[in-house]
C-alpha positions in Angstrom: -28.2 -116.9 -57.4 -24.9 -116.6 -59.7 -23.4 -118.1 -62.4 -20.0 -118.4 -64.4 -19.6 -117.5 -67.8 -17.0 -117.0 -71.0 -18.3 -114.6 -73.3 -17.1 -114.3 -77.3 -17.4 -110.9 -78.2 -19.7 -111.2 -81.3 -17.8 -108.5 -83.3 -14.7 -110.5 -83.1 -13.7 -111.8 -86.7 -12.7 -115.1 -86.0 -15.3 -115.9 -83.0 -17.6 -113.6 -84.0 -21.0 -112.9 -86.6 -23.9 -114.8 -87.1 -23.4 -116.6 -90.0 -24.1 -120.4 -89.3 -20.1 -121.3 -89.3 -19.2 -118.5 -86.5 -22.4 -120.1 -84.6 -21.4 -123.2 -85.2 -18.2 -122.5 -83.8 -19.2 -120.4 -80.8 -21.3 -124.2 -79.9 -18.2 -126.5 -80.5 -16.1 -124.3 -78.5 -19.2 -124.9 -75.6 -19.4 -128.6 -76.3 -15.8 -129.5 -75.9 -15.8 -127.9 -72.1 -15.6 -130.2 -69.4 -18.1 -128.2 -66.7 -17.9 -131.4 -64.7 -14.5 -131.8 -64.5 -14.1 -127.9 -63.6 -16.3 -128.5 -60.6 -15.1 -131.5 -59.9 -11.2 -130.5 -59.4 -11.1 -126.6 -59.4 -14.5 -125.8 -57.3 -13.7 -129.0 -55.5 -17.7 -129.5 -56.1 -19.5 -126.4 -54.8 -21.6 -126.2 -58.2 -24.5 -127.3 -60.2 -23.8 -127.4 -64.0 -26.2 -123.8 -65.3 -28.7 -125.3 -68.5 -29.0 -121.0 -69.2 -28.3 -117.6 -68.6 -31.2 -117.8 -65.9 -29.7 -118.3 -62.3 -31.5 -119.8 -59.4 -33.5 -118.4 -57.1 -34.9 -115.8 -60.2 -37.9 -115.5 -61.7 -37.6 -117.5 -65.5 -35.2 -119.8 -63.8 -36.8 -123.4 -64.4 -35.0 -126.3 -62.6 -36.6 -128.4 -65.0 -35.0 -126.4 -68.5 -32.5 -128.6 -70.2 -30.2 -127.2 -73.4 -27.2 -128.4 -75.1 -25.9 -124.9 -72.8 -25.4 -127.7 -70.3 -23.4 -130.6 -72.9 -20.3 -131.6 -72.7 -19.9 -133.9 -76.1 -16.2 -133.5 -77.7 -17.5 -135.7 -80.4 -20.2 -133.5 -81.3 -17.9 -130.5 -81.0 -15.2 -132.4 -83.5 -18.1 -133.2 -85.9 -19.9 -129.2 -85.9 -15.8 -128.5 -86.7 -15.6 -130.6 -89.0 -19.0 -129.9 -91.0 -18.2 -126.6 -91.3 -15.0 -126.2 -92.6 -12.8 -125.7 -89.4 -10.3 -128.7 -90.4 -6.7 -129.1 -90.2 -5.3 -128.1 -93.7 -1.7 -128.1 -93.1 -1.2 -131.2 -90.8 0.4 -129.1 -88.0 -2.1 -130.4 -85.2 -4.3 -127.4 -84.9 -7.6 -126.6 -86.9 -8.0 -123.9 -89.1 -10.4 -121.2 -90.3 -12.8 -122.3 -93.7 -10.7 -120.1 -95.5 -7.5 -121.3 -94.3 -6.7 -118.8 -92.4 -5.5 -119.5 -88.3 -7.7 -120.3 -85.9 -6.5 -119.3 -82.3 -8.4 -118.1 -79.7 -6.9 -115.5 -77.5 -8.3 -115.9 -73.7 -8.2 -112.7 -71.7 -7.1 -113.8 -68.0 -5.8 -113.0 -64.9 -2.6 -113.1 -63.3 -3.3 -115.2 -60.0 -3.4 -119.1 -59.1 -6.8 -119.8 -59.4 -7.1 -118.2 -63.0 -3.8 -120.2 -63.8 -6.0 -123.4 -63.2 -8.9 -122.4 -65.6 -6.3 -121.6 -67.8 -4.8 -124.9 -68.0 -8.1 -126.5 -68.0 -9.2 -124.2 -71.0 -6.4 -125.6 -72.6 -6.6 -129.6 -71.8 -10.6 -128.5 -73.3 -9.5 -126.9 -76.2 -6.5 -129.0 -77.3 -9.1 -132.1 -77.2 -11.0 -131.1 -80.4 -7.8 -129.9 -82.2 -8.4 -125.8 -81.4 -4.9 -123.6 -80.6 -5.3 -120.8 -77.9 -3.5 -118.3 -76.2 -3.8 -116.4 -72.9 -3.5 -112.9 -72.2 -3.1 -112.3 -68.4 -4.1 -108.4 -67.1 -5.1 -107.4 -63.9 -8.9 -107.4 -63.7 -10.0 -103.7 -64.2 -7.5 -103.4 -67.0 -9.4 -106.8 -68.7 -12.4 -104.9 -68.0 -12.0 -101.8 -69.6 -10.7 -103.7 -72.6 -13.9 -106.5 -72.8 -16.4 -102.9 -72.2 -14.6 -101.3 -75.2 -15.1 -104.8 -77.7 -11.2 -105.7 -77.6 -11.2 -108.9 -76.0 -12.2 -111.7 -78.3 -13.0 -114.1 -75.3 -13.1 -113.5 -71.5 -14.7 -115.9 -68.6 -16.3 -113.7 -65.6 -19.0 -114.3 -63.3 -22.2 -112.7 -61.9 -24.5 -112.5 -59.2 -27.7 -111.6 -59.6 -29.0 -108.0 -58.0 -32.7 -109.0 -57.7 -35.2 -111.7 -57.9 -36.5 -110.7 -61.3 -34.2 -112.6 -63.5 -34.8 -110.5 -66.5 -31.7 -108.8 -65.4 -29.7 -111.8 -66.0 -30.8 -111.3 -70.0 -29.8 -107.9 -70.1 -26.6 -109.3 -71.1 -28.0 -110.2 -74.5 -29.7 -107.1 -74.9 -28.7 -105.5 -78.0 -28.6 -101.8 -76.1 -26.4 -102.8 -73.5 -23.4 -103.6 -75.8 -20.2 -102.1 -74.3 -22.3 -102.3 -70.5 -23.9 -105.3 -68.9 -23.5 -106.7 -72.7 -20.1 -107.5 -73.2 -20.6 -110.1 -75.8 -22.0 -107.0 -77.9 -24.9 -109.7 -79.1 -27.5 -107.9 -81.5 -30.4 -109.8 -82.0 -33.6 -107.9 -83.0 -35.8 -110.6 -81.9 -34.4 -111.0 -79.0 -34.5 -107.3 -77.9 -38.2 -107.4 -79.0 -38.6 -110.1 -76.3 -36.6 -108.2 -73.4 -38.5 -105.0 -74.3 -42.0 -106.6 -73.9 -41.1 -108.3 -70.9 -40.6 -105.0 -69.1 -44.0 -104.0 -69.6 -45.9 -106.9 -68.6 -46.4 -108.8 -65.1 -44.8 -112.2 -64.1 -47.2 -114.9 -65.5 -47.6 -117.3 -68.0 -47.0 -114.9 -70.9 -43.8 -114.0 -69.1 -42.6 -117.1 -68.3 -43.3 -118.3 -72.4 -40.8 -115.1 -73.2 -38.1 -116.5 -70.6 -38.0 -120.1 -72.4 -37.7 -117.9 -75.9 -34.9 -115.5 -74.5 -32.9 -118.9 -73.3 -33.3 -120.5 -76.7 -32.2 -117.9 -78.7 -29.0 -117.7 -76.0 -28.5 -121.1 -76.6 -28.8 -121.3 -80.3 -26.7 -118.3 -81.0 -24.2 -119.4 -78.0 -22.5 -115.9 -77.3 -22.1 -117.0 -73.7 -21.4 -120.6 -72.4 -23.0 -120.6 -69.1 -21.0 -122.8 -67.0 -21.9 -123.2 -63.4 -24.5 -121.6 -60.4 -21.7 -121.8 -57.5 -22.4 -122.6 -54.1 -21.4 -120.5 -51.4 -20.2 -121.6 -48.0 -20.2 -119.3 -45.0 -18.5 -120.0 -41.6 -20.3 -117.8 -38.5 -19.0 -117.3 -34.7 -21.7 -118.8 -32.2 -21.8 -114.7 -31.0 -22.5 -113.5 -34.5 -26.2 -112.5 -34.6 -28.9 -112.1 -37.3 -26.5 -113.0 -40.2 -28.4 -114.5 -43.2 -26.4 -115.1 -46.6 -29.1 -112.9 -48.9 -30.4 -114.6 -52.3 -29.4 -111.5 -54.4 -27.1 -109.5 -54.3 -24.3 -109.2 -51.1 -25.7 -107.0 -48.7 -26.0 -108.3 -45.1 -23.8 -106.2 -43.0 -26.7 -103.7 -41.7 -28.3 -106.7 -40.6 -25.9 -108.2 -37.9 -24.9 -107.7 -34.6 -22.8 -109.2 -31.9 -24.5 -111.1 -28.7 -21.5 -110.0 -26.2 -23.0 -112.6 -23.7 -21.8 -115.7 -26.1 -18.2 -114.3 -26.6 -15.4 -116.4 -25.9 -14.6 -115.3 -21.8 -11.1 -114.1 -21.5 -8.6 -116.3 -19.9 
């Protein structure tokens, strides 16, 4: 019950706003990423492409849900580019803003081997639909402070969820929570109007008709590309009793023991 995710920090003035170009942007920049080739060579398969900001297991996850969260379509992304005026004025290579000015996106990141191989994938992604970027490597709580205080423009985290009601996985879209659980710093009235009535009412078919309308908006206004739900693998001793990897959250050691009569006998 977890999922992957770069976030564009919506007060941002190049990935930023709600215009229809910055959104349009914000869903090119989705489009163009490979999510199968990321679990493919870099999780080495343990993940499902994620459809939404919903994560298994969750109440308002639906298995079914299918979004253009979960597309990869360079074409698509080159034409949304194209339509709105991010086009290559100067011949250099590299698209540009629709009023001329630079487009580069500037990747918070980390300083360790795995990140390095996101990195270069971010890159290979990017470079395909004609879109310069540049990576800022920090260690993590330095990134974090930074992203909490709105001066990252783009950062990729993940998340696992702390309970089986999965309207905590939207409180990352909820305008109040900018700066916490928020870092995109999205503001969307109608959406908070949705998150606000869905903590007053029971799960049912009401509820579930508010999680379809929280996902779309997500999608439509793309502030988070919602990459993969990761599978998690856990190896266990034959003497390790009562051990059971929990759906939420990470806490299990209060709940094991050791069977002394199946350790290994001294030689």
């Amino acid at each position: 019950a977890d999922s992957t995710f770069p976030y564009c920090n919506m007060d941002d003035p190049v990935v930023g706003g709600y215009t229809p170009d910055r959104g349009a942007l914000r869903r090119a920049l989705a489009l163009g990423m490979d999510v199968e080739r990321e679990i493919r060579t870099i999780r080495r398969g343990q993940a499902i492409p994620a459809q939404s900001i919903l994560v298994p297991h969750t109440s308002g996850y639906d298995p079914r849900f299918k979004s253009e969260n979960g597309d990869f379509d360079p074409a698509r992304a080159k034409a949304l580019l194209d339509l709105y005026g991010y086009v290559d004025r100067n011949g250099d290579g590299w698209r540009e803003q629709p009023d001329g000015q630079p487009l580069v996106l500037e990747i918070a990141t980390q300083p360790d081997q795995l990140s390095r191989q996101f990195d270069e994938l971010w890159k290979k992604n990017m470079n395909r639909i004609g879109v310069q970027v540049k990576f800022f490597p920090g260690k993590w709580p330095e990134q974090l402070k930074a992203a909490r205080a709105g001066k990252l423009m783009l950062w990729q985290l993940g998340s696992s969820a702390a309970g089986l009601d999965g309207q905590s996985a939207l409180a990352r879209l909820y305008g109040p929570q900018a700066g916490s659980q928020n870092l995109a710093r999205f503001k969307n009235a109608e959406f908070d109007r949705i998150y606000e009535r869905m903590q007053v009412i029971p799960d049912g078919p009401e509820r579930d008709e508010l999680f379809r309308q929280a996902k779309l908006i997500a999608v439509a206004f793309m502030p988070y590309k919602i990459q993969v739900h990761r599978i998690s693998n856990d190896l266990t001793q034959p003497w390790l009793i009562g051990y059971r990897r929990p759906i939420a959250w990470n806490e299990w050691w209060h709940m094991v023991d050791i069977d002394p009569a199946k350790l290994p006998r001294k030689k």
